[in-house]
C-alpha positions as CSV (number, residue, x, y, z in Angstrom):
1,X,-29.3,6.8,36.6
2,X,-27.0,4.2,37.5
3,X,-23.7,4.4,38.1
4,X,-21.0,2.4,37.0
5,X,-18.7,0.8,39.3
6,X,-15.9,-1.7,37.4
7,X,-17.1,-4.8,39.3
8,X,-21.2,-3.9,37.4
9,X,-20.1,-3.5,34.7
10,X,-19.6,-6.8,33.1
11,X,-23.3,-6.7,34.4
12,X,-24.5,-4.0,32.6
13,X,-23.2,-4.8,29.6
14,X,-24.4,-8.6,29.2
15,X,-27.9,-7.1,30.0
16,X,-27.9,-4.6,27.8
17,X,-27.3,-7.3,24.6
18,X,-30.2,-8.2,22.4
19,X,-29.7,-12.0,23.6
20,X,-31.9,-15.5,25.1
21,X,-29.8,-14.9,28.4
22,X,-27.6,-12.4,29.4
23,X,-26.1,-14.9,32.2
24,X,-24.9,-16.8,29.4
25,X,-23.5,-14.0,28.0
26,X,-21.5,-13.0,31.5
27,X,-20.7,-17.2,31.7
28,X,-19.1,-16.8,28.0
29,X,-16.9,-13.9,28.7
30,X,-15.8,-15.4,31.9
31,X,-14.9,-18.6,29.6
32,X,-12.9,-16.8,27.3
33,X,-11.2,-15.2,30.2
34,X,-9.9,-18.3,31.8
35,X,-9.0,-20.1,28.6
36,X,-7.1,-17.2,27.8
37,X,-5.4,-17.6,31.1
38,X,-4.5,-21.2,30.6
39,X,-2.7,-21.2,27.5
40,X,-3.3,-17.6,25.6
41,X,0.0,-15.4,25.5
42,X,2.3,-15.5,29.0
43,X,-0.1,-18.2,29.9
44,X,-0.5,-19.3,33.8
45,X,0.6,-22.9,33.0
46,X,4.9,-21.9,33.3
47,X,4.2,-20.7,36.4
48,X,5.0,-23.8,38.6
49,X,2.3,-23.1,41.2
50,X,-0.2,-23.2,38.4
51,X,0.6,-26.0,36.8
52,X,0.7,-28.0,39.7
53,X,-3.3,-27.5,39.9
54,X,-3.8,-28.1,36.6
55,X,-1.9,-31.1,36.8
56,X,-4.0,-32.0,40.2
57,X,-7.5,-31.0,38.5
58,X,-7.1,-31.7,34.8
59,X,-9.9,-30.6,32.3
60,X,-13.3,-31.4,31.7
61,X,-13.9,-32.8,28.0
62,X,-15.6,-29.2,26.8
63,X,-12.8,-27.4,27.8
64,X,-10.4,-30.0,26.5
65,X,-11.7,-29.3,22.9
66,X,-11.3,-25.6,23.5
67,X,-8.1,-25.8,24.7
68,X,-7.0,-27.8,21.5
69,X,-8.4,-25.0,19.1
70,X,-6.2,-22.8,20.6
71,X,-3.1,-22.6,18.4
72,X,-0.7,-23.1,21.3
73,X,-0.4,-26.8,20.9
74,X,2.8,-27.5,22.3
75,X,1.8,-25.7,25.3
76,X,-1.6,-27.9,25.8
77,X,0.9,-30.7,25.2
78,X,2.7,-30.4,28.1
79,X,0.0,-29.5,30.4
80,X,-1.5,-33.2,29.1
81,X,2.0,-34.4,29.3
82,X,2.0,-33.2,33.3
83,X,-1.3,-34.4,33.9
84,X,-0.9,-37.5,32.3
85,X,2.3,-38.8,34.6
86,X,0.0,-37.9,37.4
87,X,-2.9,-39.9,36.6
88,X,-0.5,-42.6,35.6
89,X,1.0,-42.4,39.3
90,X,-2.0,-42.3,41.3
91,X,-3.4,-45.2,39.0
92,X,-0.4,-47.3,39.2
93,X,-0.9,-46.9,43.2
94,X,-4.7,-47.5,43.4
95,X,-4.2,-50.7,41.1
96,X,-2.3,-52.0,43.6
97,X,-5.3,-52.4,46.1
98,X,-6.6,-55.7,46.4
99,X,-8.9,-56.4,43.5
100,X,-12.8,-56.6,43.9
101,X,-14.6,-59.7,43.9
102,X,-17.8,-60.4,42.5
103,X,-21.1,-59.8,43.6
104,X,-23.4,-62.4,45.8
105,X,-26.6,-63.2,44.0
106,X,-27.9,-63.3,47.6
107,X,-26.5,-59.9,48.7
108,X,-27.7,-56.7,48.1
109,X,-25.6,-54.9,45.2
110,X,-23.3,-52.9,46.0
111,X,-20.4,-51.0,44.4
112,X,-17.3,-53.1,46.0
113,X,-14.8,-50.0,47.2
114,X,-12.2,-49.3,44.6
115,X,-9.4,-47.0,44.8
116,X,-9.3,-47.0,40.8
117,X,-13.3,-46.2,40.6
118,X,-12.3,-43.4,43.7
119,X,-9.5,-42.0,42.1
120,X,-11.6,-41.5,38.4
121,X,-14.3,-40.0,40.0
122,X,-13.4,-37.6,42.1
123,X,-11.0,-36.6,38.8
124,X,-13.9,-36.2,36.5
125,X,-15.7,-33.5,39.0
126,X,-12.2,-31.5,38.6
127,X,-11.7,-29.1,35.6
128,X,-8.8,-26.1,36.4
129,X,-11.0,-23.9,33.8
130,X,-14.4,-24.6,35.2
131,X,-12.4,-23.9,38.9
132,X,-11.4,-20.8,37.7
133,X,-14.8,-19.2,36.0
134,X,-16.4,-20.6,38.9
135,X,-14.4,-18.8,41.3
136,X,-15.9,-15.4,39.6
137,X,-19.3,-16.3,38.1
138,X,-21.1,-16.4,41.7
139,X,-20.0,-13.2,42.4
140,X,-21.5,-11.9,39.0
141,X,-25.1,-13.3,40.6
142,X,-24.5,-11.4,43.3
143,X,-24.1,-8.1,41.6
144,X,-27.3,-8.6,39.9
145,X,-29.0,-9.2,43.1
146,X,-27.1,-5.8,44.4
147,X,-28.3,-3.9,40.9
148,X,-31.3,-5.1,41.7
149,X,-31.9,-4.0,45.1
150,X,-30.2,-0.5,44.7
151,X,-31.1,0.7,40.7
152,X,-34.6,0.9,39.5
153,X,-33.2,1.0,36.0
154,X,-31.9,-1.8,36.4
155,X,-34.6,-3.4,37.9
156,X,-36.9,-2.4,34.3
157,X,-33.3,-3.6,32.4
158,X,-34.0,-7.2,34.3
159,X,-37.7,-6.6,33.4
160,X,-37.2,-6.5,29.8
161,X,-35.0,-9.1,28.7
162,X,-35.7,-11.7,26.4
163,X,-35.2,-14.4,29.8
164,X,-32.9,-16.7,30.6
165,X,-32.0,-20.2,30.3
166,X,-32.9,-23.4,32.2
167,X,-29.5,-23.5,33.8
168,X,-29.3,-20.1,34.6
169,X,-32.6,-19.5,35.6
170,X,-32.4,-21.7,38.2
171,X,-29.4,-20.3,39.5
172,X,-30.8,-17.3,40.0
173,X,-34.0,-18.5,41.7
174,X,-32.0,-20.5,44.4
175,X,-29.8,-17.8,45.2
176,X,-32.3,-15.2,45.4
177,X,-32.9,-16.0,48.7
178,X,-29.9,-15.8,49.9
179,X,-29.0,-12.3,48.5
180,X,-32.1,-10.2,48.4
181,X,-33.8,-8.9,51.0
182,X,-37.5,-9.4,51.9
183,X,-38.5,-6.1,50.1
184,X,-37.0,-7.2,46.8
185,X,-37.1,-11.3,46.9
186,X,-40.8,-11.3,45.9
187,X,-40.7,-8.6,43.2
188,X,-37.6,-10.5,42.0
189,X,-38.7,-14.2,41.5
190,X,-42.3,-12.7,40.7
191,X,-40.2,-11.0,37.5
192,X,-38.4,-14.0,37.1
193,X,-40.6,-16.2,36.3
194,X,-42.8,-14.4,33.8
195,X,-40.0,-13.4,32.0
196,X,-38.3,-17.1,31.9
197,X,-41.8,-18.6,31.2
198,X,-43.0,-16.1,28.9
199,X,-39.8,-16.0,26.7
200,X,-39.3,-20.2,26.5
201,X,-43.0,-19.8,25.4
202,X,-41.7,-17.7,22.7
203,X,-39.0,-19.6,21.6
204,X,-41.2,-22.9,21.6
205,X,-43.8,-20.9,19.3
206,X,-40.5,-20.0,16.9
207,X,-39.9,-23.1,16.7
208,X,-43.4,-24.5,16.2
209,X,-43.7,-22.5,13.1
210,X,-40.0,-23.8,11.7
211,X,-41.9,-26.5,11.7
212,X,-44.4,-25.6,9.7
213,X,-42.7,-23.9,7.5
214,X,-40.9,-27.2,6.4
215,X,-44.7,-28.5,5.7
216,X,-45.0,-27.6,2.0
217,X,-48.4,-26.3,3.0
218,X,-46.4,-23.0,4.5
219,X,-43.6,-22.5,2.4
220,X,-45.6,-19.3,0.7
221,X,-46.5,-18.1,4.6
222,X,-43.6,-15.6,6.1
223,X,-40.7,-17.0,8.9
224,X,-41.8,-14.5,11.3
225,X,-38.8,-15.6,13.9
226,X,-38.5,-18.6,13.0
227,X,-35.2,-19.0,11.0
228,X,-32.7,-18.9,14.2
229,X,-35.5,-20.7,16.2
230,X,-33.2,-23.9,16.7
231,X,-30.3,-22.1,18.2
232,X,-32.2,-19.7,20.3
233,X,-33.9,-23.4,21.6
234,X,-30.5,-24.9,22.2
235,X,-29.2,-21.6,23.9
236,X,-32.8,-22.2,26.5
């Protein structure tokens, strides 16, 4: 039987949902978690350590929108506020690099060095709410490695889900290595891939008949699965 520790069970309980992929699920809690943190009631961002980061990392566009339809807007507003006299400092110092000069036809191409192009690039691989889920997610993976090695039932839990998702199947295949142990690595990615493969080949077959059933030569056949196919294809 297993037994339930607090750091499995966030574990347990994704796998145990009737779901495409129960990484996604433990990825969507952890969201909500950290957009709580930045601006859901006694949010992180008054504490002036915190807001310096989020000042110094900004948000990704997807959490952006999230964060606006939260109803604390004046609280979003002066975390933008913040961050927006930052970028406006470091641009107003990286402008003031001498500018780059065109391109010889004879000369192989190259990017001239930029401050400006430097500074907007390393800001748009920066996102405080990404920094924070990430910060927890990896050590998720590694407690479904542990389950794994240590609880037969969950080993036949992992067995029988419904897969996984691109992303999150290949998360869990290049880690693998790194956290299981010879006895369980092959048993592991041997389970992996059926159950990714067999389950996007379900899905594809949903949405193969969807398909059909938009041919008036269907319409008096049954859906079968088909009616969700589309979203269960956008969540693989």
């Amino acid at each position: 039987m297993m037994r339930e520790k607090i750091y499995t069970i966030p574990i347990h309980d994704a796998f145990a949902q009737d779901c495409e992929c129960p990484v996604c699920v433990m990825y969507r809690k952890l969201e909500e978690n950290a957009i709580r943190y930045t601006i859901g009631p006694g949010a992180s961002y008054m504490e002036e350590d915190i807001r310096a980061q989020m000042d110094e990392q900004g948000f990704c566009q997807k959490h952006l929108r999230t964060l606006y339809e939260y109803p604390n807007k004046t609280g979003l507003a002066m975390m933008l506020k913040t961050h927006m006299d930052r970028t406006i400092r470091e641009l107003e110092k990286a402008a003031k690099a001498p500018l780059p000069g065109p391109n010889s036809m004879f000369k192989k191409k190259v990017r001239p060095a930029s401050p400006v192009i430097d500074f907007i690039e390393e800001q748009e691989k920066k996102c405080f709410v990404c920094g924070y889920i990430n910060q927890t997610f990896e050590s998720y993976l590694m407690t479904v490695f542990y389950l794994y090695e240590r609880e037969e039932e969950f080993r036949q839990q992992f067995a029988g889900t419904k897969g996984f998702c691109t992303g999150h199947y290949k998360n869990l295949f290049e880690l693998a290595p790194r956290y299981l142990n010879k006895k369980h690595l092959e048993s592991f990615l041997g389970q992996l891939n059926e159950s990714y493969l067999d389950n996007f080949k379900r899905v594809r077959d949903d949405v193969e008949w969807f398909i059909c059933k938009n041919d008036y030569r269907y319409q008096e056949e049954p859906w079968k699965n088909a009616r969700d196919s589309l979203q269960r294809a956008l969540t693989k």
